[in-house]
C-alpha positions in Angstrom: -86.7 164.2 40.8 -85.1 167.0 38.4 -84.5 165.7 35.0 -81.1 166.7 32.6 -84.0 168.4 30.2 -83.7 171.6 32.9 -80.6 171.6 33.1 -79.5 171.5 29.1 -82.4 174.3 29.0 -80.5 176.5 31.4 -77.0 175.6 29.8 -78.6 176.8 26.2 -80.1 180.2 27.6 -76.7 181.1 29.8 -74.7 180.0 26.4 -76.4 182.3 24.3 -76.7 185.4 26.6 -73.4 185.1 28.2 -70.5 187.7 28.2 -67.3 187.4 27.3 -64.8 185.8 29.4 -63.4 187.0 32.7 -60.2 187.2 33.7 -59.1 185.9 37.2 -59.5 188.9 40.3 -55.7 190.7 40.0 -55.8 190.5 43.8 -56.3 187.4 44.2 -53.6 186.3 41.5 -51.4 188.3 43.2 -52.0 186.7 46.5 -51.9 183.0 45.2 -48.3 184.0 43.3 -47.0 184.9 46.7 -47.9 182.1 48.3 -46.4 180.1 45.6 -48.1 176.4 45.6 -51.1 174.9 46.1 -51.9 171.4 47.3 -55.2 169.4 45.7 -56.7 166.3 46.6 -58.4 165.4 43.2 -60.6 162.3 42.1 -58.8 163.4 38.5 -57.1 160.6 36.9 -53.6 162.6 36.4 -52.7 161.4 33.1 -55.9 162.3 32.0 -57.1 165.3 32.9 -56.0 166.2 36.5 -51.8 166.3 34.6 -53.5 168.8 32.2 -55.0 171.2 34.3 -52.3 171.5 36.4 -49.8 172.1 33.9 -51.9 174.7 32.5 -52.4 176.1 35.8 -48.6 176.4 36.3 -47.7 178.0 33.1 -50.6 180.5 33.2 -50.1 181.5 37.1 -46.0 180.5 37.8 -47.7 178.3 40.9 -46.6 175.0 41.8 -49.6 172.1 41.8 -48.7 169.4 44.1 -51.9 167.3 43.6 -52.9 163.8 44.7 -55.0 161.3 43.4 -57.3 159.7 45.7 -60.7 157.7 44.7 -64.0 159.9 46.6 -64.2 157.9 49.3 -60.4 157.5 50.3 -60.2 161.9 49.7 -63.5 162.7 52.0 -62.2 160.8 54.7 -58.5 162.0 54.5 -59.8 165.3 54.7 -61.8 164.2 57.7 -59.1 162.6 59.3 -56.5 165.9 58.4 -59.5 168.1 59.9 -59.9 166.7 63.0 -56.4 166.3 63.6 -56.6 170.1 63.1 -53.8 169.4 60.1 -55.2 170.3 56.7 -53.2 169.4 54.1 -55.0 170.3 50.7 -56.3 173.5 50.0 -58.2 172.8 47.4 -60.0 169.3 46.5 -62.6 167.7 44.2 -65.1 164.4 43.8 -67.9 163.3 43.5 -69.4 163.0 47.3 -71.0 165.3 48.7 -68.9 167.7 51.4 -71.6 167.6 54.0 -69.8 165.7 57.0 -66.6 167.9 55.8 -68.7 171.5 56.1 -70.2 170.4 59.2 -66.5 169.4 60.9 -65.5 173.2 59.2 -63.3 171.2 56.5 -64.8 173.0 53.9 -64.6 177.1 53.2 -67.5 179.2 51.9 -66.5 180.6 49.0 -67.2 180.3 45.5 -65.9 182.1 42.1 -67.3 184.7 40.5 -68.3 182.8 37.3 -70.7 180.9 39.7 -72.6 183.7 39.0 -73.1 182.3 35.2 -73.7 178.7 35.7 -77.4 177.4 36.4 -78.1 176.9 39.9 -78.1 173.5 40.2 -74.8 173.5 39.5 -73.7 175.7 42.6 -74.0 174.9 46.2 -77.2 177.0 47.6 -74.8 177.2 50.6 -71.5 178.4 49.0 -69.5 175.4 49.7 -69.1 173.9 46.2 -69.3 174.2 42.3 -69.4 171.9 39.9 -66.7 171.3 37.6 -67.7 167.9 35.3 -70.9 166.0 34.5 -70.4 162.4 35.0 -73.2 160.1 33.4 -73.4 156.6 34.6 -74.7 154.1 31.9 -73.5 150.8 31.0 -70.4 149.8 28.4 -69.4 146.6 26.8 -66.6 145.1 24.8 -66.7 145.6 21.3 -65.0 142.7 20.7 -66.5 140.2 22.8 -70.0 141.8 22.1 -71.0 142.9 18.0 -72.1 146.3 17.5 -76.0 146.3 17.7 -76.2 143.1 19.8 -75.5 145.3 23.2 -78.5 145.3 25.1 -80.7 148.6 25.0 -83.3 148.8 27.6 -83.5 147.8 31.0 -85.5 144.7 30.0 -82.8 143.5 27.9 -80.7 143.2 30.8 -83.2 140.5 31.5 -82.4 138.0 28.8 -80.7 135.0 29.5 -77.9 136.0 27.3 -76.8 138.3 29.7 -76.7 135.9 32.6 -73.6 136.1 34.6 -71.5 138.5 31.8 -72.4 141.5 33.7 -70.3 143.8 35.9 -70.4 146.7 38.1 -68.8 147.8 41.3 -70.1 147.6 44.6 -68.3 150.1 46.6 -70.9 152.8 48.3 -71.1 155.6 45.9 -72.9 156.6 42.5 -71.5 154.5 39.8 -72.0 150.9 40.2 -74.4 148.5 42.5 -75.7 151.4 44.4 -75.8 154.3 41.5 -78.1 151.9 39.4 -80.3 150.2 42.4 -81.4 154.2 43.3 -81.9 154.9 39.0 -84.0 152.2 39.2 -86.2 153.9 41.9 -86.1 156.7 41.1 -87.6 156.2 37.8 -89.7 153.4 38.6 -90.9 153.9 41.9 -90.1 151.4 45.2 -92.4 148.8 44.6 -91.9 148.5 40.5 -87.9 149.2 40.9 -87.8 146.3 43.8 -89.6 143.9 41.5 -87.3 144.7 38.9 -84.5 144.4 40.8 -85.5 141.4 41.9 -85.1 140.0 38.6 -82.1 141.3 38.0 -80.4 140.0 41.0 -81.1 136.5 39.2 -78.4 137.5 36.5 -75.8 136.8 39.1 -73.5 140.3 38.2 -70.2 139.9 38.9 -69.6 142.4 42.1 -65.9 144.3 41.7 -64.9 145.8 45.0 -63.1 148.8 42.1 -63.6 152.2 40.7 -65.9 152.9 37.8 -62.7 153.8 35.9 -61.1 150.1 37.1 -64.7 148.5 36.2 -64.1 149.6 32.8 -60.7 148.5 32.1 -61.7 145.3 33.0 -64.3 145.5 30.5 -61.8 146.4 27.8 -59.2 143.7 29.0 -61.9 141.5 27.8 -62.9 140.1 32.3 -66.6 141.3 31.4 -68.2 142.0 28.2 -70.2 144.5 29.8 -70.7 146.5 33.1 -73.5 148.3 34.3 -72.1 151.7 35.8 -69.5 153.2 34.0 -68.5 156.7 33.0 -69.4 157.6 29.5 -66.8 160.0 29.1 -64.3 157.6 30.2 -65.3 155.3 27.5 -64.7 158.3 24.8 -61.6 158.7 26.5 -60.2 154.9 25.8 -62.3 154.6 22.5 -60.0 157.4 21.5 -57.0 155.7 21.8 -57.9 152.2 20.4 -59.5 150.6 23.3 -62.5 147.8 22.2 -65.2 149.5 23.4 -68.3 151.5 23.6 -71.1 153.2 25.9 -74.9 152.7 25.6 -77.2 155.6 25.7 -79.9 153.2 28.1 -82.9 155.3 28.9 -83.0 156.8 31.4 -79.0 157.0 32.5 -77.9 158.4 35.8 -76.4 162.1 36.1 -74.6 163.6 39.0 -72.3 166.3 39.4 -68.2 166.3 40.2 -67.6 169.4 42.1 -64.9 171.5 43.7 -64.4 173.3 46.7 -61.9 175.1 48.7 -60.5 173.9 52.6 -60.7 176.1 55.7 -57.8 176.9 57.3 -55.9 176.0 54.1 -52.1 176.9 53.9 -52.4 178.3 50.8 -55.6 179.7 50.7 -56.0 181.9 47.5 -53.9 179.3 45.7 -56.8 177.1 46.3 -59.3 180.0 45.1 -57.4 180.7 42.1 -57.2 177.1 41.3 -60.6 176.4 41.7 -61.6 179.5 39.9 -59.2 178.1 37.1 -60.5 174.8 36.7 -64.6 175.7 35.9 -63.0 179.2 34.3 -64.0 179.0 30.4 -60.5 178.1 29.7 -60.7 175.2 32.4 -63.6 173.9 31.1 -62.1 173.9 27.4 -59.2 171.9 29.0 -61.6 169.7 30.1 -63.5 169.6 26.9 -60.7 168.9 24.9 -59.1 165.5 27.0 -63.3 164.3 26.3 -64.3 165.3 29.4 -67.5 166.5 29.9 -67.7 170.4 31.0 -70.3 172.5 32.8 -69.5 176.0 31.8 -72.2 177.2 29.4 -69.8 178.2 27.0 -68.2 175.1 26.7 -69.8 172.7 24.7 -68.3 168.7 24.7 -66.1 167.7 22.0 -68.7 164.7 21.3 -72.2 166.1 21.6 -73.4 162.8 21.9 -72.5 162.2 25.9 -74.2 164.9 27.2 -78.1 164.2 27.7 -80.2 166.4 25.7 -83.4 165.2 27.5 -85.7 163.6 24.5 -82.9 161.1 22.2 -80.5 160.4 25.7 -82.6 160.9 29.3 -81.1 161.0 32.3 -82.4 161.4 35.8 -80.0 164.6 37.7 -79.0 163.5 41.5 -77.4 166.4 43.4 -74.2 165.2 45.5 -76.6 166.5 48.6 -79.3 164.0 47.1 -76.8 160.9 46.5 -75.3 161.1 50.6 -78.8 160.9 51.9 -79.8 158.2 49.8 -77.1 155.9 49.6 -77.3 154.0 53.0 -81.3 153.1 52.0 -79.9 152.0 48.4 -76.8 149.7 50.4 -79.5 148.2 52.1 -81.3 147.2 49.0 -78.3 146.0 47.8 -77.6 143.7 50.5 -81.3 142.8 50.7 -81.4 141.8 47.2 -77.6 140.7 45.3 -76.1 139.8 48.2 
């Protein structure tokens, strides 16, 4: 299993021999302006970061975003459904699933931008059809109001403790974050028949199973539901920290790390506005975008605003999944979950 140790060694060589930034292809740019828009399915929140990005895009370009916000699982199978309807909608989209169903219906173009050519390589599709543009990290959170500072549990055998007993949330819709995200972190790092026993355990903490998004999990947390879930994004916690909200992220070893990527469609209406977009959004100036609304970027010239979210593979561990990795897995780590919490 590839560990975020590789990957922050790769970030810190690219960051210190790369060149200066590139400027989007002129043709291209000249292309996108004439078709004038572009549509994108994103798993962005849009007053967060997906708003942000787009505006940017617009200013810098004169090109109209028209962009809709769809959880990962509601925007793969749109673009199923749009694809075999022969109606594509988006040209561009992003997520956190992996586009395999989606390249094998020809949802999905092969193309990727230049400054792929910069990032480490497990951050770009082998294939062509994607590129990352955000590191999510999955660890737990809690209430800083309901639970002290320093009382939060900080190993997976704290979990254990009676204290903990039915105070724990996490989602349970298929996908990383959540029931199924931690149940395959588990065996990953433990092995099947140590990570079943555990589990085992754990299933006697009756967690409270939300049928929600990560982002959703954790507002409940901070509306005071939950003290704690188990599958939340880190840099969503920064995020609501930021702006007063009672809570805080613990850096549990090891936490889980996957990748949010983009891609373009085939047989997209506006098909170099959805290059030019994608190229914008891991472009160095993207990335600082990102960077600066506490997201975590991937370009290795962009370093997060808090150093602290991004693994650095000895203080803060995480075990890397590549989307590829989480779609295969995923119906064996539903089963487990149904075998063992339901």
């Amino acid at each position: 299993m590839p560990r975020m140790s590789g990957m922050m060694a790769s970030l810190c060589a690219l960051m210190i021999a790369a060149s200066s930034a590139r400027a989007a292809d002129a043709v291209l740019v000249e292309a996108a302006r004439k078709e004038g828009e572009v549509v994108w399915y994103t798993t962005l929140l849009i007053n967060q970061l997906g708003g942000p990005l787009a505006d940017a895009f617009e200013k810098k370009y004169g090109i109209k975003v028209r962009a809709t916000r769809n959880d990962p699982a509601e925007s793969a199978l749109r673009l199923l459904n749009e694809g075999r309807a022969n109606n594509i909608q988006a040209d561009v989209f992003d997520g956190s699933f992996a586009p395999t169903v989606l390249v094998r219906e020809g949802v999905v173009a092969k193309w990727l931008p230049d400054v792929a050519r910069e990032f480490p390589r497990e951050l770009v599709d082998a294939n062509g059809y994607w590129i990352a543009h955000r590191l999510t990290i999955v660890t737990p959170g809690f209430n800083t109001t309901l639970v002290a500072r320093g009382a939060e549990p900080k190993s997976w055998d704290d979990l254990l403790a009676p204290a903990w007993k039915s105070r724990m949330a996490w989602g349970v819709n298929p996908g990383i974050t959540g029931a199924t995200g931690f149940i395959g972190l588990v065996l990953a790092e433990l092995g099947e028949e140590k990570g079943l026993a555990y589990l085992r355990k754990l299933a006697t903490q009756n967690i409270t199973g939300l049928k929600i998004s990560a982002r959703a999990v954790l507002d409940q947390v901070i509306a005071g539901e939950y003290p704690m879930a188990l599958g939340i994004l880190n840099d969503n916690v920064v995020v609501s920290r930021n702006v007063g909200a009672p809570v805080a992220w613990i850096s549990m070893n090891p936490a889980l790390a996957t990748l949010s990527t983009i891609s373009v469609t085939a047989k997209a209406r506006h098909p170099n506005a959805g290059r030019l977009l994608a190229d914008f959004v891991v472009s160095e100036e993207g990335q600082t975008i990102a960077r600066e609304h506490d997201y975590i970027p991937v370009h290795p010239r962009v370093a997060p605003r808090d150093p602290d979210v991004r693994p650095d593979g000895v203080r803060f561990r995480a075990v890397t999944l590549t989307p590829e990795q989480v779609d295969a897995a995923t119906p064996g780590w539903v089963r487990t979950f149904n075998d063992i919490f339901r």
